[in-house]
C-alpha positions in Angstrom: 29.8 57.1 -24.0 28.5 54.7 -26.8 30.9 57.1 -29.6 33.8 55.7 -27.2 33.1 52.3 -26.6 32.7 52.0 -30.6 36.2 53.3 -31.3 38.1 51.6 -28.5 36.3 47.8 -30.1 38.5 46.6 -32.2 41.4 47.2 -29.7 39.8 45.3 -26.7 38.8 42.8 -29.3 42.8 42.0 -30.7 43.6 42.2 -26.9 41.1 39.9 -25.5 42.1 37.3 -28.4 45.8 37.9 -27.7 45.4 36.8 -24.5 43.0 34.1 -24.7 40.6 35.3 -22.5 38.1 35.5 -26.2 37.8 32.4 -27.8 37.1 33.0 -31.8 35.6 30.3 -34.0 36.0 30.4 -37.8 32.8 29.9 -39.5 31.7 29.9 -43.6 28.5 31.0 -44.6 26.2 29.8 -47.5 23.1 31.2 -48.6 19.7 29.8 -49.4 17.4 31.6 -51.3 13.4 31.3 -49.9 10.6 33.8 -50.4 12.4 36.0 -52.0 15.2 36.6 -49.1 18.8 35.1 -49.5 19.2 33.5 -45.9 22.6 33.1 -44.6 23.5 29.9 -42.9 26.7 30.1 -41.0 28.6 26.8 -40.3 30.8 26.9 -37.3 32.1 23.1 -36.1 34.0 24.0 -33.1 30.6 25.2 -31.6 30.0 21.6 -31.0 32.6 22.0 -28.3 31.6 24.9 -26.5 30.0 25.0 -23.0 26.3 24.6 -23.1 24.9 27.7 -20.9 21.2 27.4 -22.3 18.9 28.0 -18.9 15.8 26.4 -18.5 13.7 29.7 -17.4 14.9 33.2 -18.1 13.7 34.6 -15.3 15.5 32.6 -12.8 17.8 34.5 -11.0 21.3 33.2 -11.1 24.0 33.4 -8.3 27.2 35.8 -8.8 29.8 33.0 -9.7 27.3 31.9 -12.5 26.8 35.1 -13.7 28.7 36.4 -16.5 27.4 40.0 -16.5 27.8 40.6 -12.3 31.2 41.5 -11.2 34.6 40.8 -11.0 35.0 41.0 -14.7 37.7 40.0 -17.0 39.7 43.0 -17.2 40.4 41.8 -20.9 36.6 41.7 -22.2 35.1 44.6 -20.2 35.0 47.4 -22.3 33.7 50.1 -20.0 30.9 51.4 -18.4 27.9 53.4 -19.2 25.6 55.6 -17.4 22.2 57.1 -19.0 22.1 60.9 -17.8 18.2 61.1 -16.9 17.6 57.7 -16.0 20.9 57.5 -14.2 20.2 53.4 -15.8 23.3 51.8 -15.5 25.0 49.1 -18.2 28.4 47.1 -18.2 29.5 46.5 -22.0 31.6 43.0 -22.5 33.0 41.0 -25.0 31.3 38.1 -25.9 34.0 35.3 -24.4 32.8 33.0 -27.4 32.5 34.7 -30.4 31.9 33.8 -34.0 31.7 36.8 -35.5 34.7 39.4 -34.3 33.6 42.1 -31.9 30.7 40.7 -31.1 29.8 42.4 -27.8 27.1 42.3 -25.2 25.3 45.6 -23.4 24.0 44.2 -19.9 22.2 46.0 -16.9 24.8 46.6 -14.0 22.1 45.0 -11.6 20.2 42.1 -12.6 17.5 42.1 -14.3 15.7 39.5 -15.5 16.0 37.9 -19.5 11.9 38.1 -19.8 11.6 41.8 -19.1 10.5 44.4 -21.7 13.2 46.6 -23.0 12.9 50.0 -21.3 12.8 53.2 -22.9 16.8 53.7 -21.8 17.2 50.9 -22.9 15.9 51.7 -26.4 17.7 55.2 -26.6 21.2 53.3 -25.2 20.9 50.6 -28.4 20.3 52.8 -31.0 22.8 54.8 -29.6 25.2 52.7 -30.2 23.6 52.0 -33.8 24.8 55.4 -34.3 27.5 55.6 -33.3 29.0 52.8 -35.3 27.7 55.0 -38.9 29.4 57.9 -37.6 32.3 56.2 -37.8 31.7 54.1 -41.0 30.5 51.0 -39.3 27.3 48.7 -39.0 25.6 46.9 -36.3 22.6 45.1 -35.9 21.4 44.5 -32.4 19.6 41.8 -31.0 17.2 40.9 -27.5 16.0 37.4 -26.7 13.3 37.8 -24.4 11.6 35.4 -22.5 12.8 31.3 -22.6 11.6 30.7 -25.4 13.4 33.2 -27.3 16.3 31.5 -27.5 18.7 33.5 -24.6 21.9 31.9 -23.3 21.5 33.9 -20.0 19.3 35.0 -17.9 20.6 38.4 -16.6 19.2 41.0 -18.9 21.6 41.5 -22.1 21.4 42.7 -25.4 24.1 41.8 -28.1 25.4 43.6 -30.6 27.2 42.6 -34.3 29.2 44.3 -36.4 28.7 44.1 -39.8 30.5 44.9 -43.3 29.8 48.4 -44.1 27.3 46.9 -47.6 26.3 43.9 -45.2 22.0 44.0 -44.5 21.0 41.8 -42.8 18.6 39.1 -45.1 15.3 39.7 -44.0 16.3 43.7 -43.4 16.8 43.8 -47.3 13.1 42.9 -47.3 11.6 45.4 -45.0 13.9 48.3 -46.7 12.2 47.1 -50.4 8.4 47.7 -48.6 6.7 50.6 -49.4 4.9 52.3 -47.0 1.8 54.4 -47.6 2.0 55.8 -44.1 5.9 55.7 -42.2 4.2 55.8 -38.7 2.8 52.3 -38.7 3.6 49.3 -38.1 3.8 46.6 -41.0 4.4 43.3 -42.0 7.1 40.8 -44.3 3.8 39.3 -45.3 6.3 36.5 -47.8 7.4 35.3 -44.8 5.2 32.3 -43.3 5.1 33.4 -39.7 4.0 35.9 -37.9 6.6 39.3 -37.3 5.8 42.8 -37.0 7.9 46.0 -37.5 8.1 49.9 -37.4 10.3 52.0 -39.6 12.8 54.5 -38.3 11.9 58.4 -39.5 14.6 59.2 -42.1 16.0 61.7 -39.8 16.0 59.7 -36.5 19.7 60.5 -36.4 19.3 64.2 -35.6 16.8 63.3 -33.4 17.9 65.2 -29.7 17.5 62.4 -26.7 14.1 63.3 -25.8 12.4 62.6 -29.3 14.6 60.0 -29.4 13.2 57.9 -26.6 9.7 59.1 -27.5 10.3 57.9 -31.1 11.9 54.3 -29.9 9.2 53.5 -27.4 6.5 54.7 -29.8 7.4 52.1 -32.1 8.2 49.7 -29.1 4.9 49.8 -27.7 3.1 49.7 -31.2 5.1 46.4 -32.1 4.7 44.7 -28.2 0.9 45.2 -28.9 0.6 43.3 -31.8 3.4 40.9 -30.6 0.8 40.0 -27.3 -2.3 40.1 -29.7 -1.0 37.5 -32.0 -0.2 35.3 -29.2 -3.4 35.7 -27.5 -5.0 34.1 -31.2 -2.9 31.1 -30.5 -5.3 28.9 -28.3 -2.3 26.1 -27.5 0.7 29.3 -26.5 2.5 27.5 -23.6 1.3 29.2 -20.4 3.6 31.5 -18.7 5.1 34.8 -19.6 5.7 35.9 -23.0 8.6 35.2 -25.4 9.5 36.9 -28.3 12.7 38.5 -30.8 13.6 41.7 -31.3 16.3 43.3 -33.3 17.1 46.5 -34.5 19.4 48.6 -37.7 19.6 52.0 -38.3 16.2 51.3 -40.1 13.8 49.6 -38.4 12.9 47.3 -35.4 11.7 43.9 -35.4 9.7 42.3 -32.9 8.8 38.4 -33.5 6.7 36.6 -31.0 8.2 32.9 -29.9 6.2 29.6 -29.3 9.0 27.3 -29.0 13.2 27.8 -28.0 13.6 24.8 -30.6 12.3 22.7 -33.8 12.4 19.5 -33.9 14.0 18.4 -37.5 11.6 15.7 -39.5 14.5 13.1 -39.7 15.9 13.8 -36.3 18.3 16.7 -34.5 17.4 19.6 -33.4 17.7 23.4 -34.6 18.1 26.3 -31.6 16.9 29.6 -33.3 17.2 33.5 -31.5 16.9 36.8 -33.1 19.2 36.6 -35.8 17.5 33.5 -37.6 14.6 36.0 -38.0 17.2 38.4 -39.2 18.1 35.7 -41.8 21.1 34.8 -40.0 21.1 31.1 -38.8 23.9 29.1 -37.1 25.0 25.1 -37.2 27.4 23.3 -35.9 28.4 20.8 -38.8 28.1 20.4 -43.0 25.1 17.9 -42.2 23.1 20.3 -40.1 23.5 22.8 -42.8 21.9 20.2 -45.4 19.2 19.1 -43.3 18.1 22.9 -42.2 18.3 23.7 -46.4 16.2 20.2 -46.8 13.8 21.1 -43.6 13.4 24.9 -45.5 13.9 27.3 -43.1 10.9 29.0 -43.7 9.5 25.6 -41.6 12.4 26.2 -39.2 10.8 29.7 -38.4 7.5 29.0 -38.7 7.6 26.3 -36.0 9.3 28.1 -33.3 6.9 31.0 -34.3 3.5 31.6 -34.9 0.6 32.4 -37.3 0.6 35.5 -38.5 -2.7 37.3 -37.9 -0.9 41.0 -38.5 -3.2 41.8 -41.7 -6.2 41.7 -39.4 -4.6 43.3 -36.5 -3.2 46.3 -38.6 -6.7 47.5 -39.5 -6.3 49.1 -36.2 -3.8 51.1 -34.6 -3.1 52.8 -31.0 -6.4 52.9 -29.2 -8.0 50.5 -31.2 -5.3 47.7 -30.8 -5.1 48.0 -27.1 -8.7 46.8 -27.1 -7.9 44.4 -29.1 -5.5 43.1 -26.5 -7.6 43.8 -23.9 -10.6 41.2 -25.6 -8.4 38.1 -25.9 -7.4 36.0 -22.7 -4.6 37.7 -20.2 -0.8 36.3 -20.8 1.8 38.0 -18.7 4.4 40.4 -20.1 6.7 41.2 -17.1 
């Protein structure tokens, strides 16, 4: 169970470090304040030494040995096992092996699956599962999905990673969506300060007595309302890069985040370049050195964002809702989700 995997973290954490099967890199952070949102920047230099496993295409299926998330595992960052009781889904839950932030962990499907797939309704229930199971117990997580190669995933076996938190740690741009007020809970909404395009749902206030059922119907709800908009505001983009869809999600307690993706990378105006996944739309960006900190503050990372992203057209999409913004999807040119 999620509840179980939570409490028995830290443990497999210490051990995996102890026995250098985990690599940990210290890291500072500094903030940068831009529309309104106090972006973290997190500097880590020993990154510039760490293997590069960026694939080309998400989708590619990779062989066993290059897999991470296939068997044998390291005894010392597999966690355990889970099992969804309806779906009879199946997940392996590891470590990450290089990890900046401690207990950083990744939920994977026990069979592969490919990187640019949608997230399934088991897979929604088993993340916020896990979401609650960390409150129960005094903790916070924010999880995160790269999906699709330009989204910025490391792999391309289906994954979703995981971050503990401080207990009075939000996320950036999280601190943003809680300060919106809604007029109507049940739809979805935009950060309309931020200068790209992003669309998210917030939770019902009592999601977390919500039984399994109304649970998944809940999740995917939101899910499906958010992928709409997310293949509407790419089908407005007349230059999106054929091919199937990329995009960011993550998720709190609170509210899910889906962000459609142009580009893996942006090109920096006096040279270098800046890789950005679902946690620099979270607020949370990484570098490898004290100069590419400077230059991403100098760039703005507004610009960062925006250029691996796109226009945001959510004002006019949100005029409509269910019915109304599948035919809107349906009246712009085709672009593959699967």
């Amino acid at each position: 169970m999620a509840s179980e995997i939570v409490a028995n973290l830290p443990h497999k954490f210490d051990a995996a470090l102890q026995s250098g099967d985990l690599l940990f890199f210290p890291s500072t952070v500094s903030k940068h304040p831009e529309f309104g949102v106090e972006f973290e920047i997190r500097v880590c230099p020993a990154l510039q030494k760490k293997p590069n496993t960026l694939v080309e295409d998400a989708s590619l299926v990779p062989s066993t040995k290059q897999d991470p998330f296939l068997p044998p595992y390291n005894p010392n960052l597999h966690i355990g096992d889970l099992q969804d009781e309806q779906t009879q889904d199946q997940y392996v839950v590891l470590l990450n092996k290089y990890s900046v932030i401690p207990q950083h962990f990744i939920v994977a499907s026990k069979e592969y699956q490919p990187q640019s797939s949608p997230l399934t309704p088991t897979d929604l229930v088993t993340i916020f599962q896990f979401l609650l199971a960390a409150r129960r117990i005094g903790q916070n997580f924010i999880a995160f999905y790269n999906c699709g190669e330009n989204s910025g995933a490391s792999q391309p076996h289906k994954h979703v990673q995981f971050l503990p938190l401080a207990l009075d740690s939000i996320p950036p741009v999280e601190q943003l969506a809680k300060k919106t007020k809604l007029e109507v809970s049940e739809r979805p909404f935009s950060l309309t300060r931020l200068p790209y395009a992003n669309h998210v749902r917030r939770f019902p206030s009592d999601i977390a007595f919500y039984d399994r059922d109304e649970l998944e119907s809940t999740l995917t709800q939101a899910f499906l309302q958010l992928l709409d908009l997310v293949v509407s505001t790419v089908r407005h983009d007349p230059d999106y890069p054929p091919g199937k869809l990329s995009y960011n999600i993550w998720m709190t307690q609170d509210h899910l985040h889906l962000i459609p993706r142009k580009h893996e990378a942006y090109s920096m105006s006096h040279g270098g370049v800046v890789s950005v996944n679902s946690l620099g739309f979270a607020g949370m960006l990484l570098v490898e050195s004290e100069e590419a900190l400077q230059a991403v503050k100098s760039e703005g990372i507004g610009k960062i964002l925006r250029g691996v992203g796109l226009e945001s057209v959510h004002e006019d999409l949100l005029h409509s809702t269910g019915a109304d913004a599948l035919d809107e999807v349906h009246s712009l040119p085709t672009i593959s989700v699967l």
